[in-house]
Steps between C-alpha positions, in 0.01 A plus 500: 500500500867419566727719320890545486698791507830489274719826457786517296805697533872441562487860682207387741705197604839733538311732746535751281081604451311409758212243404195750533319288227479196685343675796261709277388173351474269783298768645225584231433110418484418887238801528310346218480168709817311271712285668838540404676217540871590377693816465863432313767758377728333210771678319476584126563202363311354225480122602423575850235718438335229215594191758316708801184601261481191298475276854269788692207575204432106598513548879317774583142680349732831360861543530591903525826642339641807516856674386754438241296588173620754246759511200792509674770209574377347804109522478439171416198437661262512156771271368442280777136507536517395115729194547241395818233464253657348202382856312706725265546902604249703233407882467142585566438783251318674793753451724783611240307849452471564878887456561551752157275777697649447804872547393365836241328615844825439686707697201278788460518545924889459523644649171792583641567166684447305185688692299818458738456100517388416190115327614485206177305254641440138339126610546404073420771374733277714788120394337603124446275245707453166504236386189191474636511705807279738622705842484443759805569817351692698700368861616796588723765400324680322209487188461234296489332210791288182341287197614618165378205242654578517878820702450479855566840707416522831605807776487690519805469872491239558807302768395453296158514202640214618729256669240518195256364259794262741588424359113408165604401519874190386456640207357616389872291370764436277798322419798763548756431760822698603755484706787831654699482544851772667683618481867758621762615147640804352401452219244646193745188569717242444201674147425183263709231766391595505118596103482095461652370751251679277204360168651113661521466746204559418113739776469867580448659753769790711498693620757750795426708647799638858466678735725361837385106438504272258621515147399303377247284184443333401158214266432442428171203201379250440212228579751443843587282358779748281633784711495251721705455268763896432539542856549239539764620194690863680506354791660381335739826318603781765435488858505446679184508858424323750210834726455765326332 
């Protein structure tokens, strides 16, 4: 399964928030044997967002977005997601009565705050999805996530943006493997070993240098067994350590 990573967020790309989501992502889908294949950081911009999704939900088996949904002036992500698909924005009923109890909830907690900024929320400007999505209710937050075929849209939030995947995990899946070895030598003298490994195993390898701990060295395959036998035939040629 080869899926594609797309977070949104003029504040990402400023270096403003760090991009934890990407990370968090790339991470759970490669445990779950996914391939992903692209991670991209746009700003909030409407047509980039639809031109990036509308070419990706063709390229790759699910395209992952996260960040720039809500009711305020720049979240145009729904927007965008809409445009992709040709599909006007619509209230689930559900969806609408979630966002109502979340922003009573919010009022009845902070009195005080509320009453010093005024909280009047255009509670449909925050439910509104594309027609025909699945909506991802969202139990951390706000505003809500949804499905649209291969298209999953998530809040760039990361604790919501993490407990509405957790949603649809099971919804990912793949046969890749990998295995990491790590190492004290200095990359330049793995260059003949790792160029043989590539020419005799069906595997991908990569090599990552660093100056604080030991090096490491990934092999990742569709078969467990082969990726196995790569990683015992590096053993044998370079010296590899337990303790990274």
């Amino acid at each position: 399964m080869d899926v594609a990573i797309l977070t949104v967020g003029d504040e990402v790309l400023a270096g403003d928030t760090e991009n934890t989501n990407a990370t968090w992502l790339a991470r759970r889908l490669t445990d779950a044997g996914v391939t992903v294949t692209r991670i991209l950081t746009v700003p909030d911009d409407r047509d980039v967002i639809r031109e990036t999704v509308d070419e990706w939900r063709s390229t790759f088996d699910a395209v992952v977005v996260t960040g720039g949904l809500g009711g305020t002036h720049d979240d145009v992500t729904v927007d965008a997601i809409a445009d992709a698909f040709d599909r006007d924005l619509v209230v689930d009923p559900t969806v609408r009565e979630d966002v109502v109890e979340t922003v009573a909830a919010y009022r009845d907690r902070n009195p005080d705050l509320v009453e010093a900024h005024d909280l009047d929320l255009d509670v449909d400007a925050w439910a509104a999805l594309p027609a025909g999505s699945r909506p991802l209710v969202n139990p951390e937050g706000l505003c809500p996530g949804c499905v649209v075929e291969n298209v999953y849209v998530f809040p760039g939030v990361p604790a919501e943006m993490q407990a509405l995947f957790d949603l649809v995990a099971g919804e990912f899946g793949g046969d890749a493997v990998s295995t990491t070895l790590y190492t004290p030598q200095p990359e330049g003298s793995m260059v003949e070993d790792i160029a043989g490994l590539r020419e005799r195993f069906d595997v991908t390898v990569g090599s990552y240098p660093s100056t604080e701990t030991r090096n490491r060295i990934k092999l990742t395959g569709t078969d467990a067994a082969e990726v196995a036998r790569a990683a015992d035939w590096l053993r044998e040629r370079i010296d590899i350590v337990d303790d990274p």
